[in-house]
C-alpha atoms as one frame of an Amber mdcrd trajectory, in Angstrom:
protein
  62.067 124.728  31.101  62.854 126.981  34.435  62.248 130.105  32.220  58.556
 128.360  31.703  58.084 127.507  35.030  59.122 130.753  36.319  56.791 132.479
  33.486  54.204 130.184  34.882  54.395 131.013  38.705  54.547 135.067  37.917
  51.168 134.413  35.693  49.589 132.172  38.745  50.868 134.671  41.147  49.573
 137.903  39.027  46.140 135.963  38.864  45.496 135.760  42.443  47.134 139.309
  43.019  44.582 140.418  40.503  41.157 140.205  42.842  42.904 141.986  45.848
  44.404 144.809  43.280  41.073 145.423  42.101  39.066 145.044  45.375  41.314
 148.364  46.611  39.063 150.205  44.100  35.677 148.690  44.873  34.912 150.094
  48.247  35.494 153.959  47.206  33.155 153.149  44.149  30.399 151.538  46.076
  30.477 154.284  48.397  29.920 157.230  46.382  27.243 154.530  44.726  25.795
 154.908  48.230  26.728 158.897  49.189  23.440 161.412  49.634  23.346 164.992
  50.375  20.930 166.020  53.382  20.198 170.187  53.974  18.159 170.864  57.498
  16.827 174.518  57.451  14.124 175.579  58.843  13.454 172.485  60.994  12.628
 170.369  57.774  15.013 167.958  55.928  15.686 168.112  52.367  18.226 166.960
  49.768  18.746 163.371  47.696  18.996 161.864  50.858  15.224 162.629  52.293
  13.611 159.893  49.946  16.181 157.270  50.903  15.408 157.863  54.957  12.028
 158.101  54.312  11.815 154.757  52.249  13.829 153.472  55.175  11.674 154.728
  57.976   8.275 153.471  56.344   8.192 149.982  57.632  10.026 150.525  61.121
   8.837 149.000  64.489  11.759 150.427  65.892  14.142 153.295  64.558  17.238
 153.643  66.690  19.858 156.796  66.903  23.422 156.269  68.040  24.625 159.747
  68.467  27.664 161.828  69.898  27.254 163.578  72.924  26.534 167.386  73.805
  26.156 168.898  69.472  23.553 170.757  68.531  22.779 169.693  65.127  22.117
 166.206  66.280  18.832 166.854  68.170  17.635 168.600  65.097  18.267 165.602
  63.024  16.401 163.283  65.487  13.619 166.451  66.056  12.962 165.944  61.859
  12.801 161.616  62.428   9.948 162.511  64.505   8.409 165.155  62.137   8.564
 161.951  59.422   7.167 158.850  62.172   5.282 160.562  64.344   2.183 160.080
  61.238   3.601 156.222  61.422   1.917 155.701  64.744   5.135 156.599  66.826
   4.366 158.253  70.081   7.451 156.532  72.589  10.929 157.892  73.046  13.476
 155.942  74.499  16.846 157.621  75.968  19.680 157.251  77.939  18.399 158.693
  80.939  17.374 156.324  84.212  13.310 156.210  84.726  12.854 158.118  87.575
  14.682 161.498  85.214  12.468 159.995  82.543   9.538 160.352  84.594   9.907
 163.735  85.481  11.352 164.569  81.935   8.040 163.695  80.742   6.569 165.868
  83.387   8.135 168.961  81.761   8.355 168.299  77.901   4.758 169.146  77.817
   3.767 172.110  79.801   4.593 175.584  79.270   6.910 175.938  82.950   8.600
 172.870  82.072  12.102 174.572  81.666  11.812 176.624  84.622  10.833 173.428
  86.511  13.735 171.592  84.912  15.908 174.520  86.626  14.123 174.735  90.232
  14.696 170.271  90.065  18.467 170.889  89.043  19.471 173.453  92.174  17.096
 170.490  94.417  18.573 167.337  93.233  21.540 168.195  91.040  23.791 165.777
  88.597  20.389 163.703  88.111  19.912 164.476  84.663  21.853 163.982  81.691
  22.050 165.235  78.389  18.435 166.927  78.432  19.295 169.762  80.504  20.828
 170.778  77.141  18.410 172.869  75.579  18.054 171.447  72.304  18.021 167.676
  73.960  14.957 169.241  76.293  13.122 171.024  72.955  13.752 167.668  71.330
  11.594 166.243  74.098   8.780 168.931  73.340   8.779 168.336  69.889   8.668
 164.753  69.481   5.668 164.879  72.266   3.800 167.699  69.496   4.768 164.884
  66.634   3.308 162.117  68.392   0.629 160.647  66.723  -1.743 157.463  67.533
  -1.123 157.751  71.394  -0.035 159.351  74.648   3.505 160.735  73.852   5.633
 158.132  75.991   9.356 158.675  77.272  11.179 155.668  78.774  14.466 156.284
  80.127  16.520 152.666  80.209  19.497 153.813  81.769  20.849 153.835  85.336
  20.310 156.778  87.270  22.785 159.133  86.819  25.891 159.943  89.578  24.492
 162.386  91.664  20.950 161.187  91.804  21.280 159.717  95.300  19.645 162.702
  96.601  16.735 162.142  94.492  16.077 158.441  95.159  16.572 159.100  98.983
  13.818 161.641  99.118  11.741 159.293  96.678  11.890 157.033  98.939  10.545
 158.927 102.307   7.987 159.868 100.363   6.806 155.728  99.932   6.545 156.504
 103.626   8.687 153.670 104.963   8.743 152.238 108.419  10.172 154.287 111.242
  13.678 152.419 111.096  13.837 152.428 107.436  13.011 156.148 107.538  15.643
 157.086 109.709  18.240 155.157 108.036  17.324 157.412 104.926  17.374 160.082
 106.529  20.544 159.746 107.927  22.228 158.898 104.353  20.575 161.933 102.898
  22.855 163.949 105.385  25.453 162.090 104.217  24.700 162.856 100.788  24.284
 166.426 100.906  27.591 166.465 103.125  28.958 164.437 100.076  28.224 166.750
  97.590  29.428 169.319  98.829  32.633 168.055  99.132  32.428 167.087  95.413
  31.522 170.411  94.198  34.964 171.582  96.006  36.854 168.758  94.141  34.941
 168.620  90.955  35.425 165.238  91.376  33.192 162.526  90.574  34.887 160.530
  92.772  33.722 162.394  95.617  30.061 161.777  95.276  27.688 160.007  97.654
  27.149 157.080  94.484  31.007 156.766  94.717  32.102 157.099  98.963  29.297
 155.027 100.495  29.702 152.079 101.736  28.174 148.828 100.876  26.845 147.695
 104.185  24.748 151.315 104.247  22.733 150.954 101.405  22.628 146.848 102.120
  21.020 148.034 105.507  18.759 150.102 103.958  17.709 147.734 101.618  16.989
 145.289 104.158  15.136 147.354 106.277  12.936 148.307 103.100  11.883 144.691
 102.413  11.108 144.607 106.188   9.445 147.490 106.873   8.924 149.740 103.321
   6.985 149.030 100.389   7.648 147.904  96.399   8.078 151.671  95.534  11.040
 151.918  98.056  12.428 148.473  97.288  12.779 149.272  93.856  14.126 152.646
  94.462  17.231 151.322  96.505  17.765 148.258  94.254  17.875 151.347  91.471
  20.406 153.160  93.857  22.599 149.925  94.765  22.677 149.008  90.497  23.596
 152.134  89.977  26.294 152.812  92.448  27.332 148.961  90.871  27.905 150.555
  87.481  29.277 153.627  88.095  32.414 151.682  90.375  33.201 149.012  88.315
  33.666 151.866  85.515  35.550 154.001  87.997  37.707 150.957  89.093  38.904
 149.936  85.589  36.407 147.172  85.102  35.103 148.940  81.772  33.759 145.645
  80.133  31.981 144.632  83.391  30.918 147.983  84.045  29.108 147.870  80.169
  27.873 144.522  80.601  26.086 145.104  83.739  24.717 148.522  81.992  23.695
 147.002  78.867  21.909 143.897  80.896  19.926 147.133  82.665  18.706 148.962
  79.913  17.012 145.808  78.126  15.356 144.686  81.616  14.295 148.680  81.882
  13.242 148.404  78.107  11.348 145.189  77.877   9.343 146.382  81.494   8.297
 148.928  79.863   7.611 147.503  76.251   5.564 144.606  77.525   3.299 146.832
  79.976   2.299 149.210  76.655   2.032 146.244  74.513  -0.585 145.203  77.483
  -2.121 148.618  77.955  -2.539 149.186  74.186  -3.231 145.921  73.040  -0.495
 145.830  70.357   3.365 146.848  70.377   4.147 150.343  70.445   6.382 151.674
  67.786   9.764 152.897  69.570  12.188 155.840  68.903  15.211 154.977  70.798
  17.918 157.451  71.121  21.167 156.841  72.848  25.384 156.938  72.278  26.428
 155.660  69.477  27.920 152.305  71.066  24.736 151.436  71.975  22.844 151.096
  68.896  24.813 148.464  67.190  23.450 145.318  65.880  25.456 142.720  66.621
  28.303 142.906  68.952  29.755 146.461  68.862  33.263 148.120  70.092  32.715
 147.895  73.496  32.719 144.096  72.798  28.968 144.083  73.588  25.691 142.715
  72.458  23.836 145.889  73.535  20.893 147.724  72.992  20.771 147.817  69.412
  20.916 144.196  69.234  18.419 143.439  71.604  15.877 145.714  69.292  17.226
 144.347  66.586  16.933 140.378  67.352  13.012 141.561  69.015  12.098 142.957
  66.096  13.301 140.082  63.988  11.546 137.602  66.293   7.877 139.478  65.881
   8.423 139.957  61.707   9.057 143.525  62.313  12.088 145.936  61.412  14.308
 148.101  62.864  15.806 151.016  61.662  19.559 152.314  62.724  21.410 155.907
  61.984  24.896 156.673  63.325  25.125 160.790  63.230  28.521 162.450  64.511
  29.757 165.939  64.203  32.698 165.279  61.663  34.615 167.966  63.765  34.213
 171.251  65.309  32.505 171.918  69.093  30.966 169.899  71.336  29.273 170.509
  74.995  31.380 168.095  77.456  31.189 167.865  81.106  33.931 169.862  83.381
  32.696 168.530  86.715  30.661 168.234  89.960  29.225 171.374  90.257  30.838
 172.993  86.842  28.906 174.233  84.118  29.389 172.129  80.831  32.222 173.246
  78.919  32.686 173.386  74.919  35.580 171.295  73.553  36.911 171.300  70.401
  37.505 168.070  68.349  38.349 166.260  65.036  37.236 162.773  64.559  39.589
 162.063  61.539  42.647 163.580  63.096  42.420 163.436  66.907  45.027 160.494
  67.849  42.087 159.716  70.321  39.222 159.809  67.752  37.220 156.510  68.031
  36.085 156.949  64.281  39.606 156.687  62.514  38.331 153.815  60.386  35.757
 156.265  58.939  38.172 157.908  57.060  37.192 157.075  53.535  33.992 158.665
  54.588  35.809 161.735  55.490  37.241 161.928  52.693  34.219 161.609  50.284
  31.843 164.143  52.157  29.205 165.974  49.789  30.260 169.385  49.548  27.541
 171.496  51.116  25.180 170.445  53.612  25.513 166.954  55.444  25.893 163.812
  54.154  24.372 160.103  54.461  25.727 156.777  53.522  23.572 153.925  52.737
  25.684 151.331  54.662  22.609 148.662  53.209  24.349 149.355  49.954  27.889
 147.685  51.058  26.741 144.672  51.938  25.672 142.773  49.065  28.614 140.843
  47.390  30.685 142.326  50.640  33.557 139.859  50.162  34.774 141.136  46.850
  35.141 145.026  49.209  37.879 143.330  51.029  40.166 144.151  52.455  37.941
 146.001  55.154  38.849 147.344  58.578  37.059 145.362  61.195  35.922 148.120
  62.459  34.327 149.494  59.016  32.838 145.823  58.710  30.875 146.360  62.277
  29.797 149.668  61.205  28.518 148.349  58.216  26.625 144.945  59.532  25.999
 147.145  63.061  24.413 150.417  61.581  22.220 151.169  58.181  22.448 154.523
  57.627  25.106 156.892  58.367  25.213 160.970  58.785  28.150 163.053  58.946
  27.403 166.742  60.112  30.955 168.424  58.748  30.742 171.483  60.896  29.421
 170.149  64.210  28.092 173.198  67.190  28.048 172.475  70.441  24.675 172.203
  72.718  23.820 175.016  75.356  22.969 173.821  78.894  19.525 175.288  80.712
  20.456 177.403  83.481
């Protein structure tokens, strides 16, 4: 009888064992059922991956990048998107810039001096701009503007304005042409800015900037004496300032999921502004390429414990019938154009996303390990959902990426991004 019973509990205990045993084996299977090759040369995409992002792109409202920083390759990638949607009626760009970079971005993109006037704003009103004084970021610009189809070629930057761009809003806003008082209380934090600076380009520190060392009651002043005496232009401009300053010290201070928060709540208000007033001009929604870091492109709520940007598309696209479309692409390892300081040209660092103890992208290594072996390679993340249950056990981390993102590109050799000067 015990020697039944005992047979009985190892059969019983075999039979649940069974599922997990065989789920180990399901999730490398499904993923080479969902592995594509992609080649870029020559500015065009080809490979068995092409006709699965074109299929994807066909129907998109929205198409949405999360990227890595400062690589080369990656603006290529996003340079081809537009090649593909710019026939689709896409002719607006979203990035991680603040509006008033955005504005003069747009400026630029599509005149012949635009890179020599990107240069001449840099020595004026430096640390204003990121990621598009990179060369291929700026020819990015210029070549979705020649794709654009259907419309004025639009750029929207959603962001804050970046750290050093105190200078920049200052002198914006003396030339509103405020009241006297107002005017000389810019004026007189303009001094202080430049004097701030340059003590930051001694450091190198970030730290040392204007955004970071003035104080509260200055730019509350200011702001006061704007509503009084200024105009909207130069109320908005300081509210930008005073949000931005808000952001950059809560980060600086520790308070990282504040700091994100407050960010993320800025680039939808920035977003939908500017969505609703071409929905208005145009008489119909525009169709949006939105290209930012990776951590902002997540449906759902992504690692910095955040309903971002992504989501936001995401849930206005599913409230108007439409779609939206999002790609992950990282640089697998290899070279990538980082920031050295105030004052410091960018600097090239090395890195390895499945073997740097700091990687963020650990959890990707089954997709490391499954690469195609020439060219780049895509995942169809679409493809693990269905039946996703029986794929467990999953890292949570793969299980965002694959609910967060749809398609995913791994560049295996990744070069790092030159910076204008």
């Amino acid at each position: 009888m015990f020697q039944r019973l005992t047979s009985s509990v190892i059969c019983i205990t075999l039979l649940a064992l069974a599922p997990a045993l065989a789920q180990e084996s399901k999730f490398p299977e499904r993923l080479l059922q969902n592995r594509y090759q992609l080649d870029f040369q020559g500015g065009q995409l080809s490979g068995s991956g092409l006709p699965v992002l074109q299929n994807a792109l066909a129907n998109a409202q929205f198409v949405l990048i999360g990227e890595d920083h400062g690589i080369s390759q990656i603006p290529e990638f996003a340079g081809a998107v537009c090649d593909l949607i710019g026939p689709q009626g896409f002719h607006t760009m979203a990035i991680e810039t603040g509006p008033l970079a955005a504005s003069e971005l747009q400026q630029w993109v599509t005149h012949d001096s635009g890179r020599v006037d990107l240069v001449n704003f840099e020595k004026r009103f430096p640390e204003s701009i990121a990621f598009y004084n990179f060369q291929e970021e700026y020819d990015l610009l210029s070549h979705c503007a020649r794709s654009a189809q259907g419309g004025k070629f639009q750029l929207w930057g959603i962001d804050q304005e970046l750290m050093g761009s105190s200078g920049l809003i200052l002198t914006r806003i003396l030339e509103a042409h405020p009241g006297k008082q107002a005017a000389a209380a810019t004026q007189r934090l303009l001094q202080k800015n430049d004097e701030a600076h340059a003590a930051a380009v001694k450091s190198g520190s970030p730290g040392d900037i204007f955004m970071m060392t003035v104080s509260d009651d200055e730019l509350n002043n200011l702001r006061d004496l704007l509503r009084k005496d200024g105009n909207p232009t130069s109320v908005a401009l300081i509210d930008a300032l005073i949000k931005s300053r808000d952001i950059y010290q809560k980060n600086m201070n520790g308070s990282d999921y504040e700091s994100n928060r407050e960010r993320a709540l800025l680039m939808k208000s920035n977003f939908l502004d500017d969505y609703k007033q071409a929905t208005q001009a145009a008489g119909a929604p525009p169709k949006v390429l939105l290209k930012t870091g990776a951590w902002h492109m997540y449906k759902g709520i992504n690692p910095l414990r955040n309903n971002d940007m992504g989501n936001f598309v995401t849930e206005l696209a599913d409230g108007q019938g439409t779609t939206s479309l999002h790609v992950m692409i990282l640089g697998v390892k290899g070279s990538q154009l980082r920031f050295a300081g105030i004052g410091r040209p960018y600097q090239p660092g090395d890195f390895d996303l499945a073997e740097d103890k700091d990687s963020d992208f650990l959890f990707l290594k089954p997709m490391f390990d499954n690469l195609e072996t020439g060219g780049w390679t895509m995942f169809d993340l679409r493809g693990l959902r269905k039946n996703f249950r029986s794929l467990e056990p999953i890292d949570k981390e793969m299980e965002r990426l694959i609910f967060g993102y749809d398609l995913l590109v791994l560049i295996p050799n990744a070069t790092p991004s030159k910076q204008i000067q």
